[in-house]
BATORRO-921400 format. One record per residue: residue number from 0; residue in three letters; x, y, z of N, C-alpha, C, O in turn. Coordinates in steps of 0.05 Angstrom, whole numbers. Layout:
 num residuo   n.c1   n.c2   n.c3  ca.c1  ca.c2  ca.c3   c.c1   c.c2   c.c3   o.c1   o.c2   o.c3
 NUM     ALA      X      Y      Z      X      Y      Z      X      Y      Z      X      Y      Z
...
This chain:
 num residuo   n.c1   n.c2   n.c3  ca.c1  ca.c2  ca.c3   c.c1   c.c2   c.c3   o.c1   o.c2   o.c3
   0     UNK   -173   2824   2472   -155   2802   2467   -139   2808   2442   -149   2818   2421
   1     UNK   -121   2803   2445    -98   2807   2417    -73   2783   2417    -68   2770   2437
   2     UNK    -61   2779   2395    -42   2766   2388    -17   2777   2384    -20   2778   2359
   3     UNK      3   2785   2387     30   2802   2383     49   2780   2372     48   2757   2382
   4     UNK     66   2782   2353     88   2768   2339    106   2774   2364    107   2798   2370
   5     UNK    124   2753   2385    139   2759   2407    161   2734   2420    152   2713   2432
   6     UNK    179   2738   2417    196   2717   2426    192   2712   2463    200   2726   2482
   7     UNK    180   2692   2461    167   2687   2483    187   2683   2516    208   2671   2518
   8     UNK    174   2696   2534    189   2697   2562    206   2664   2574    226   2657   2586
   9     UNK    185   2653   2564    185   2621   2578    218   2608   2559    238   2595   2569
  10     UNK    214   2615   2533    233   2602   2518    268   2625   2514    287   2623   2498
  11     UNK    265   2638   2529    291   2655   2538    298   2651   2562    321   2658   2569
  12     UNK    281   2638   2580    288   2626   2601    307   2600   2599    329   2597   2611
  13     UNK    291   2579   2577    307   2556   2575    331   2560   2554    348   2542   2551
  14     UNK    332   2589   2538    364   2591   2519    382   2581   2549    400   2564   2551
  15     UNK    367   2600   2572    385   2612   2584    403   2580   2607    426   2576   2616
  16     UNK    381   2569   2608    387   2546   2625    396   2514   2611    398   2492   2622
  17     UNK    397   2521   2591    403   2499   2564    391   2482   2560    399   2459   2554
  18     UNK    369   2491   2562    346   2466   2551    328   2464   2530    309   2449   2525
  19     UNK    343   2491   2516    330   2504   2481    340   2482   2463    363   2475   2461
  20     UNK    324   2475   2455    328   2453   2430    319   2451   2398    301   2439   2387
  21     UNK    341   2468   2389    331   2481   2358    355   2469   2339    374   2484   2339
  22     UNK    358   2453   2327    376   2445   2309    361   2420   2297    341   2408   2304
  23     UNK    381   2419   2273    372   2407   2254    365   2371   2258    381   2353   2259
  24     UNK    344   2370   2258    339   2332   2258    320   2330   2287    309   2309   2295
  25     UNK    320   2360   2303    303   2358   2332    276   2347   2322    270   2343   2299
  26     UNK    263   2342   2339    236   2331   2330    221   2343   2358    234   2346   2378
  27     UNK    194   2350   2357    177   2360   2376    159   2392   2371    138   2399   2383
  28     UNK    174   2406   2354    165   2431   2352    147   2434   2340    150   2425   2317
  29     UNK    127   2444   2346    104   2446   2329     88   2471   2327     98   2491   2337
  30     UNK     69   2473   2318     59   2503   2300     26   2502   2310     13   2488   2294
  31     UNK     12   2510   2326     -9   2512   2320    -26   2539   2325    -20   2557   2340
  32     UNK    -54   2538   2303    -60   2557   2295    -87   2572   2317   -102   2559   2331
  33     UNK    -85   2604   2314   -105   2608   2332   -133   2633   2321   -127   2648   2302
  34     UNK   -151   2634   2329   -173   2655   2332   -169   2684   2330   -146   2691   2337
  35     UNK   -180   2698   2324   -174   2727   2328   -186   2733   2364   -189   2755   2374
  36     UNK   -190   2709   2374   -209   2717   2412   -182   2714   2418   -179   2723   2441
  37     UNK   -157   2705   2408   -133   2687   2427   -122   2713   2445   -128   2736   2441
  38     UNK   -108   2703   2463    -91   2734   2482    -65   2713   2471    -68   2690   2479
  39     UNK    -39   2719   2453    -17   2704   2457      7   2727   2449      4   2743   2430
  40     UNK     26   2727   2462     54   2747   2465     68   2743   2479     60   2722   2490
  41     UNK     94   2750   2491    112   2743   2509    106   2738   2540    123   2736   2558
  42     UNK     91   2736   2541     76   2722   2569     67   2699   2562     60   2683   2580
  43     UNK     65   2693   2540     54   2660   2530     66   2643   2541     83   2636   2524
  44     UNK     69   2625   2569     86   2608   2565     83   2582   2555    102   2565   2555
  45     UNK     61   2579   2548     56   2544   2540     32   2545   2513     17   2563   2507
  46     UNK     35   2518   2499     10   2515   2486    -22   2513   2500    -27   2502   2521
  47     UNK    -39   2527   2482    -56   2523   2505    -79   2509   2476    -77   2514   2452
  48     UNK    -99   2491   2489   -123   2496   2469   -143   2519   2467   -158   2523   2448
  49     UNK   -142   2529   2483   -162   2551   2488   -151   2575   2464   -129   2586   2461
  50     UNK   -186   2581   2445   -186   2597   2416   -165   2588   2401   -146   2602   2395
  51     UNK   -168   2559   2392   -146   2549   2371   -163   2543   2355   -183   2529   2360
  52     UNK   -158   2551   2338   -184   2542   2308   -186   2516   2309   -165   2505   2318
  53     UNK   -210   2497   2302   -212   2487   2292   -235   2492   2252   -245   2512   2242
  54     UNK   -232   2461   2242   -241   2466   2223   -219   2432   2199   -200   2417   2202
  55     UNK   -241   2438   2179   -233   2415   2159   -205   2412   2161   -195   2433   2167
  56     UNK   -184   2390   2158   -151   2387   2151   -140   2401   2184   -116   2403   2186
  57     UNK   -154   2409   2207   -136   2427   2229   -142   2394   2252   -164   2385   2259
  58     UNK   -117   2385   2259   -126   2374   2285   -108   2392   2312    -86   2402   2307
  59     UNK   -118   2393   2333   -108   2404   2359    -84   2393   2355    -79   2371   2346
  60     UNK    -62   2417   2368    -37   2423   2375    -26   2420   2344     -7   2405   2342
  61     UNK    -35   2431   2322    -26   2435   2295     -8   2419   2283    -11   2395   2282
  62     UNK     10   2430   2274     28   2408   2262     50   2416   2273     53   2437   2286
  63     UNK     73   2391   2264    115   2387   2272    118   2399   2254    101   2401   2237
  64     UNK    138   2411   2253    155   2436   2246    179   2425   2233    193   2411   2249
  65     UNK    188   2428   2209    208   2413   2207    232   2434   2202    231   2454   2189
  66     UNK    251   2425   2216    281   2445   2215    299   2434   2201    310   2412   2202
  67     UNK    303   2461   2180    323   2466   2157    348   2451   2163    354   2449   2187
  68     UNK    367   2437   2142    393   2432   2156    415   2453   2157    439   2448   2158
  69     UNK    407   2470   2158    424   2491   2151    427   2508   2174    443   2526   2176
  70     UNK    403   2498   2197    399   2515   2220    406   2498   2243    413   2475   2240
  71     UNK    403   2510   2270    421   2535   2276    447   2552   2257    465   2543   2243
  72     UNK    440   2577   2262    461   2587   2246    480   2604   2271    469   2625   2278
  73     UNK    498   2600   2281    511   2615   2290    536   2623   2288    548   2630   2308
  74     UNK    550   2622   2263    579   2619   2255    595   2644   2276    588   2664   2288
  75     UNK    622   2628   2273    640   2646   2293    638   2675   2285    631   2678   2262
  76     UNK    642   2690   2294    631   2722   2292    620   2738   2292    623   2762   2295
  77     UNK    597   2718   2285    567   2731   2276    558   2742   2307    562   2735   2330
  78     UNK    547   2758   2298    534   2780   2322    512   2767   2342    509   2765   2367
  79     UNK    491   2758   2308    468   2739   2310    461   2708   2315    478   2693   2305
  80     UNK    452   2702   2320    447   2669   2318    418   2665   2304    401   2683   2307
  81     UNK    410   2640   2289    378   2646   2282    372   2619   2277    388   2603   2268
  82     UNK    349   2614   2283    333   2588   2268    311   2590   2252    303   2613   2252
  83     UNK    300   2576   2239    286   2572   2221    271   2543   2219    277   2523   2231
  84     UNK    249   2546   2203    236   2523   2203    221   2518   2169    221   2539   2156
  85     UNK    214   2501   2161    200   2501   2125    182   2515   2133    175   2523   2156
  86     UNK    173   2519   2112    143   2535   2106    123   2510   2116    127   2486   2110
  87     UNK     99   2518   2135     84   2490   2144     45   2495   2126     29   2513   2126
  88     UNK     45   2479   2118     16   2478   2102     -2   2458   2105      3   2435   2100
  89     UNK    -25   2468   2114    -52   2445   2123    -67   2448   2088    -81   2466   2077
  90     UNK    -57   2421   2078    -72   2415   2052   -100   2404   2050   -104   2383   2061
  91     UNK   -122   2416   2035   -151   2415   2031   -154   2421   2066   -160   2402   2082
  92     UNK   -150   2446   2074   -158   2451   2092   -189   2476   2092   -193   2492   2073
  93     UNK   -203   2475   2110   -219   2496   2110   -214   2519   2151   -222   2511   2172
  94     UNK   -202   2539   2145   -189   2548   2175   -189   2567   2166   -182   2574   2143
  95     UNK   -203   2585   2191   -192   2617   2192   -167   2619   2220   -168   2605   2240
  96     UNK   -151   2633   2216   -133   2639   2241   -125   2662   2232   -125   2669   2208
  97     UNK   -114   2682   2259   -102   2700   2260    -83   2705   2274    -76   2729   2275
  98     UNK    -69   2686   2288    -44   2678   2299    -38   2651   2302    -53   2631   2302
  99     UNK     -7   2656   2305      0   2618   2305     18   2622   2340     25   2643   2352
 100     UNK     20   2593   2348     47   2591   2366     56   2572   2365     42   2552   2367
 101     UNK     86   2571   2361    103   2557   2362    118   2550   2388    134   2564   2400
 102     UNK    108   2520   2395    117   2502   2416    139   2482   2421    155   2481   2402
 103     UNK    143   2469   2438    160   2448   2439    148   2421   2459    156   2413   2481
 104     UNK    127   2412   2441    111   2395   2457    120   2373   2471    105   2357   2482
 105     UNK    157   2370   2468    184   2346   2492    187   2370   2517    202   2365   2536
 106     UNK    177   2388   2516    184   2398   2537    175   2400   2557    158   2418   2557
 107     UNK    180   2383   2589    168   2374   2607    182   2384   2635    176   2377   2658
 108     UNK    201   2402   2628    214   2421   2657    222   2445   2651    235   2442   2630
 109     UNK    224   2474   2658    194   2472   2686    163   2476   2668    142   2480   2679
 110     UNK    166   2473   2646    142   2474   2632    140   2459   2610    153   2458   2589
 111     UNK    109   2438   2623    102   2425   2593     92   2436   2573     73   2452   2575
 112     UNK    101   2429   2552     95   2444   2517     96   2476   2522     75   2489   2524
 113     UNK    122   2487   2525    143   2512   2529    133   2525   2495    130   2515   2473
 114     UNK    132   2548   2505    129   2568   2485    153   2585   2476    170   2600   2486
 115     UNK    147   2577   2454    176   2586   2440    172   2621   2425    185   2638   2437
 116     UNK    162   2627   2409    150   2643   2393    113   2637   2384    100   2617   2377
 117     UNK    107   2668   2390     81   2675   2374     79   2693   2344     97   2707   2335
 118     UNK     61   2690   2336     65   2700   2310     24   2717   2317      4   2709   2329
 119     UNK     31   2744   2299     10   2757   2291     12   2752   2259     32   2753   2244
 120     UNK    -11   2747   2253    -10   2745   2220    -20   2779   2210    -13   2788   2189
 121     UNK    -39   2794   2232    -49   2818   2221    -71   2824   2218    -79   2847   2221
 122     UNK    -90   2798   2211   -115   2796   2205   -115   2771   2200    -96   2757   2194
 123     UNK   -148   2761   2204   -160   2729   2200   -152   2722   2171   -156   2736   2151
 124     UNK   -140   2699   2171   -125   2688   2143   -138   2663   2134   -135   2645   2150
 125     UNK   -155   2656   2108   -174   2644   2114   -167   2617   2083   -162   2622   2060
 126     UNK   -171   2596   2094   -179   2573   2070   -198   2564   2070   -210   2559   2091
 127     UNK   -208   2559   2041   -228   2547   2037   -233   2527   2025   -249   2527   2006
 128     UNK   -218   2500   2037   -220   2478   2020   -185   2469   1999   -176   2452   1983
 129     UNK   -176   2494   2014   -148   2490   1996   -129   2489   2018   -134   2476   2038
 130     UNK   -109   2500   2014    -85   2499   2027    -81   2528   2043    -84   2551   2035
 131     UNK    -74   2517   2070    -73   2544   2086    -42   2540   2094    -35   2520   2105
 132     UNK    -26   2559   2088      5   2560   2092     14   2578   2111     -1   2598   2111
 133     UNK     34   2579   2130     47   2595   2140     76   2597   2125     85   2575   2116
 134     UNK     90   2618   2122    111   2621   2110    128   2638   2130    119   2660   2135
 135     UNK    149   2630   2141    172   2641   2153    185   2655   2134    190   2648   2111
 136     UNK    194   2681   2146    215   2707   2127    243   2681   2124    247   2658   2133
 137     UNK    258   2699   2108    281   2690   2098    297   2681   2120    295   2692   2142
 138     UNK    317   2656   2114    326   2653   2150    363   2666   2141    384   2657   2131
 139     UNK    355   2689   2149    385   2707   2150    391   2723   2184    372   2720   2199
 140     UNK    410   2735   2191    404   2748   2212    384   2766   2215    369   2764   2234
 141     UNK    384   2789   2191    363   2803   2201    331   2804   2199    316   2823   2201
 142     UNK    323   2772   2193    299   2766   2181    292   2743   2195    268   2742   2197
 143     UNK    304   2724   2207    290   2696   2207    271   2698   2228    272   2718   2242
 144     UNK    250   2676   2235    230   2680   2260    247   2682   2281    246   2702   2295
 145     UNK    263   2662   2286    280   2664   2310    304   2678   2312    316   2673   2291
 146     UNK    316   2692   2327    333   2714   2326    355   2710   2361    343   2709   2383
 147     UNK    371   2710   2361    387   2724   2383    408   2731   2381    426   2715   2379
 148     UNK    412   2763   2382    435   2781   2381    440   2798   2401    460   2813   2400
């Protein structure tokens, strides 16, 4: 079993059929964290509970995601398009994870809670009673989690 960082099959489906919903003030997206047992990559299509950590500060299907106002970015010319989300942190948490996935738990056609992006962290990332953070790269073209060029 492994985890791969992968812009997921299910959520290039819905760019494609317009039912991607990433801009600023959306509400639904959410982050939750997983096991080093998880299988998640571009075949992911949904949230699942199955090997999602639990532990102190973690409740199932993780936390909302909040989007920058600054995103979508797709200004006229640009090659790229990208989104972004804050940095998300389970405070006085106790959690090991070694991957996250990012969902859209409004999404109810043709899949409920649609998979957007997986993330590999690399290795089990662990708190102990403090703050366990995910941090998204810089949100530019050639950096942000979400990407289409």
């Amino acid at each position: 079993m492994a985890i791969s960082t992968a812009f997921c099959n299910t959520y290039k489906g819905d760019c494609l059929a317009g039912r991607a919903r990433l801009i600023t003030g959306q509400t639904g997206h959410r982050i939750a964290l997983y096991t080093s047992t998880a299988t998640l990559g571009a075949t992911t299509g949904a949230y699942t509970a199955t090997q999602e950590v639990t532990g102190t500060g973690y409740v199932a299907k993780g936390k909302l995601l909040v989007i920058p106002a600054s995103i979508p970015n797709s200004g006229t010319g640009q090659s790229v398009a990208y989104a972004d989300f804050d940095d998300t942190t389970w405070s006085t948490s106790t959690i090991t994870a070694n991957g996250a996935l990012i969902f859209d738990e409004l999404a109810t056609t043709p899949t409920v809670d649609a998979a957007l992006v997986t993330l590999a962290f690399g290795s089990d990332k662990t708190s102990s009673g403090g703050d366990f953070t995910v941090s998204y790269p810089a949100a530019a073209t050639g950096t942000a989690i979400i990407r289409i060029g």
